[in-house]
C-alpha positions as CSV (number, residue, x, y, z in Angstrom):
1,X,100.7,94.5,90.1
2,X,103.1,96.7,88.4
3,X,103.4,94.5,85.2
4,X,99.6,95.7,84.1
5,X,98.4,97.4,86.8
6,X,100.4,100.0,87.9
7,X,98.8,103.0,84.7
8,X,95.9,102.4,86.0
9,X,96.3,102.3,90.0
10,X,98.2,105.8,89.0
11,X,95.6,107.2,87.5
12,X,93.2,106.1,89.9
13,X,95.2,107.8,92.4
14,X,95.6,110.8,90.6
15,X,91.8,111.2,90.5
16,X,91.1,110.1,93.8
17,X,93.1,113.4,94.7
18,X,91.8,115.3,92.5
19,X,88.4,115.0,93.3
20,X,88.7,113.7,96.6
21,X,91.3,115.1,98.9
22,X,89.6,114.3,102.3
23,X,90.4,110.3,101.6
24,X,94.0,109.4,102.7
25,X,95.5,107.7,100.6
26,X,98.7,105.6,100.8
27,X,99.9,103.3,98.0
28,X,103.0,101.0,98.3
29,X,104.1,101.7,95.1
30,X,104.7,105.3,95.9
31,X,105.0,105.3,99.5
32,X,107.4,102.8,100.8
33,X,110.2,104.5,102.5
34,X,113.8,103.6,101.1
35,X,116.1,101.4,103.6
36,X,113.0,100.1,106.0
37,X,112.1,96.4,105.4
38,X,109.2,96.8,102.7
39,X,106.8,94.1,104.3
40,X,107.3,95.8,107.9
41,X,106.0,98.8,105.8
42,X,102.9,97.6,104.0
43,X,101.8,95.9,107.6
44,X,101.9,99.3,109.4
45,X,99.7,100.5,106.5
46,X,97.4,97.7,107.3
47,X,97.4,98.3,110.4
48,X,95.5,101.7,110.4
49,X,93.8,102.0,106.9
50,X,90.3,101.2,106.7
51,X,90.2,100.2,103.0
52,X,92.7,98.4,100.7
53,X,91.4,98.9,97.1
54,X,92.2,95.6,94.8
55,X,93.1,96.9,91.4
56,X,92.3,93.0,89.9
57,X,94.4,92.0,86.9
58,X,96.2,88.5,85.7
59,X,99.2,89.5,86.9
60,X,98.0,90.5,90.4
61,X,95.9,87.5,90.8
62,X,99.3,85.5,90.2
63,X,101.2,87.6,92.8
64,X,102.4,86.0,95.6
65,X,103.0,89.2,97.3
66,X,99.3,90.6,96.5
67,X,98.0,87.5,98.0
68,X,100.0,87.9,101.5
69,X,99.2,91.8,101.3
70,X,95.3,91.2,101.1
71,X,95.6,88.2,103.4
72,X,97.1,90.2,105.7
73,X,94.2,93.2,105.0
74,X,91.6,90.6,105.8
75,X,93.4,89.1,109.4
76,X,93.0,92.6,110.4
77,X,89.6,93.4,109.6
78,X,90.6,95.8,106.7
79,X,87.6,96.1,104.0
80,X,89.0,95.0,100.9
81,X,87.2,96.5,97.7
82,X,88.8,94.8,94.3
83,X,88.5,96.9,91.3
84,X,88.1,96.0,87.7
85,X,91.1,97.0,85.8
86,X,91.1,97.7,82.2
87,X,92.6,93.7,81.2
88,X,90.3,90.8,81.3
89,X,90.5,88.6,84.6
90,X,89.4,84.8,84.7
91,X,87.1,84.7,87.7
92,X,87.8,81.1,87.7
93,X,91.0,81.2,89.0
94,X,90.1,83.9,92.0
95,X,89.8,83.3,95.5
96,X,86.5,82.0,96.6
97,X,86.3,85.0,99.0
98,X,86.8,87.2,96.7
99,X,84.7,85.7,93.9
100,X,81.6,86.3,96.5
101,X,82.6,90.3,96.3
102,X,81.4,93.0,94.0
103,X,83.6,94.1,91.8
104,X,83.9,97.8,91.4
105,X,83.7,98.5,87.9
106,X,85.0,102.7,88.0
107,X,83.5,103.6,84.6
108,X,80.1,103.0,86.1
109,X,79.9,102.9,90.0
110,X,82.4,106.0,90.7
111,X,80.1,107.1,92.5
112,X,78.8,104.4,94.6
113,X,82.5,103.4,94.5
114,X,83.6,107.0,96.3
115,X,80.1,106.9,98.9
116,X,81.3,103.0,100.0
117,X,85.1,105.0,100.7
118,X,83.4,107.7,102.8
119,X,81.1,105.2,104.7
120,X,82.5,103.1,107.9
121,X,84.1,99.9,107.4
122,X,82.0,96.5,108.4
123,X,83.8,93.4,107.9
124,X,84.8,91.2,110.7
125,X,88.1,90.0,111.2
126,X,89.5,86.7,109.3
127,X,91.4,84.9,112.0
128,X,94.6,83.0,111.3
129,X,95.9,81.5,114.2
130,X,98.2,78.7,113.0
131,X,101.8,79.3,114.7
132,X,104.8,79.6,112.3
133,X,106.5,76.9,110.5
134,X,109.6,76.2,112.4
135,X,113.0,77.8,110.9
136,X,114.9,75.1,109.4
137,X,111.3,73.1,108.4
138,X,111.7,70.0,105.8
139,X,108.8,68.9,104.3
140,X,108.0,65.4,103.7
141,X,106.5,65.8,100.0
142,X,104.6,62.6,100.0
143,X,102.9,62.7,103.3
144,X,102.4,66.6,102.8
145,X,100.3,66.4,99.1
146,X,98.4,63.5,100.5
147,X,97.0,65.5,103.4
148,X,96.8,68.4,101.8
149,X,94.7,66.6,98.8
150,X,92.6,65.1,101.6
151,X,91.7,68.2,103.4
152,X,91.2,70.2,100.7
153,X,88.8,67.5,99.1
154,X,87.0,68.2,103.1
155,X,86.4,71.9,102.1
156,X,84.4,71.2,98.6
157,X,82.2,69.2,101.2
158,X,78.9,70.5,103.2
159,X,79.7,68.9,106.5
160,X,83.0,69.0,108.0
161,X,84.9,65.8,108.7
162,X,88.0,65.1,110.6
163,X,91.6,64.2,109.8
164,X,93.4,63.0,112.3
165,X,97.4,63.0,112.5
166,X,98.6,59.8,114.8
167,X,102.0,59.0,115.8
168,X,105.1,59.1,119.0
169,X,106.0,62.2,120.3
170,X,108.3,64.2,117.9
171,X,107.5,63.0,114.8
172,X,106.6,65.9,113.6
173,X,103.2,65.7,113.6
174,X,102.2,69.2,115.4
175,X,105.2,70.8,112.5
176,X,103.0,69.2,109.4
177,X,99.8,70.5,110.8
178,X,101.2,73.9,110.8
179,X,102.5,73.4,107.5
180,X,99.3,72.6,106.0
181,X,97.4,75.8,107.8
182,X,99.9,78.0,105.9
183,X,99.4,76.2,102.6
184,X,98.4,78.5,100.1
185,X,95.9,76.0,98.9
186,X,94.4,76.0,102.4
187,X,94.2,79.2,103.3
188,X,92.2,80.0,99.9
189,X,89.6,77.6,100.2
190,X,89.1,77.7,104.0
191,X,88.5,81.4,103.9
192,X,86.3,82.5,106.7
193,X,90.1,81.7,108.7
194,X,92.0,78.9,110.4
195,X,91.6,78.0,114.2
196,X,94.3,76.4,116.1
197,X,93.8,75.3,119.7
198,X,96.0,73.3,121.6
199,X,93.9,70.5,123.6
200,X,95.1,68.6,126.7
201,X,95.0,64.9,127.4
């Protein structure tokens, strides 16, 4: 997050250059191109680096934009490394996927930090199959935050139960599921992915 992360991702940069100029490197900060859609950019990215370092601060764990960007890393099988930043983070309010990762702490694991850069990626793919909410999408507020209470109270929970949506045809039951699959909320704490298969009669 540029707010209080961007001095430090710069000089991180900077060094990574210095003393490392075999590593590629692209950062959006400095990269985007001027006049190209900026999300159409950072997807390209993702689409061929290997690596997305995490420079982990408050502001970027608050980022709705760093949230879609390392979502997006993980759908595509990219190996995201957070780093500590110089500000103090609440690991409370991380990601369970993330809160299982090491944290890369560049004071004192440069090294191992540069040899895991240099060594192939192996992290499978975090699928996310949900089709897109429908343009024009209302959401019924009630019914939404009681089924997304519900099946997030499923996830804190060793088994996994179902929740069935019942109703006539076009009620909008297939929109609401989708809605809830692209829940922030849902997507954090089911984070080995989201299945969606479509099941005849």
């Amino acid at each position: 997050a540029r707010s209080d992360g961007g001095a430090f991702a710069r000089k991180l940069r900077e060094r990574l250059e210095r003393e490392q100029p075999q590593i590629t490197l692209w950062q959006d900060r400095t990269n985007l191109e001027g006049g190209v859609g900026w999300w159409s950019q950072i997807t390209e990215a993702l689409d061929t680096v290997r690596f997305m370092v995490l420079i982990m601060t408050p502001a970027a764990i608050d980022s709705a934009v760093i949230k879609k960007e390392w979502r997006y890393a993980r759908q595509q099988g990219v190996c995201v490394y957070p780093v500590q930043g110089d500000q103090t983070i609440d690991f409370a309010e991380l990601p369970r996927w993330i809160k299982k990762s090491h944290f890369f702490d560049l004071e004192h694991e440069w090294e191992t930090f540069i040899n895991y850069l240099m060594s192939p990626c192996q992290v499978a793919r975090v699928p996310f199959m949900a089709p897109d909410v429908p343009r024009g999408y209302v959401e019924r507020t009630g019914l939404f935050e009681q089924l997304l209470k519900s099946l997030l109270e499923t996830s804190r929970q060793e088994f996994a139960p179902a929740m069935a949506l019942h109703g006539a045809a076009g009620l909008g039951k297939t929109t609401l599921a989708a809605a809830l699959s692209h829940h922030d909320d849902t997507i954090m704490n089911f984070d080995d992915g989201v299945l969606w298969v479509t099941l005849g009669k």
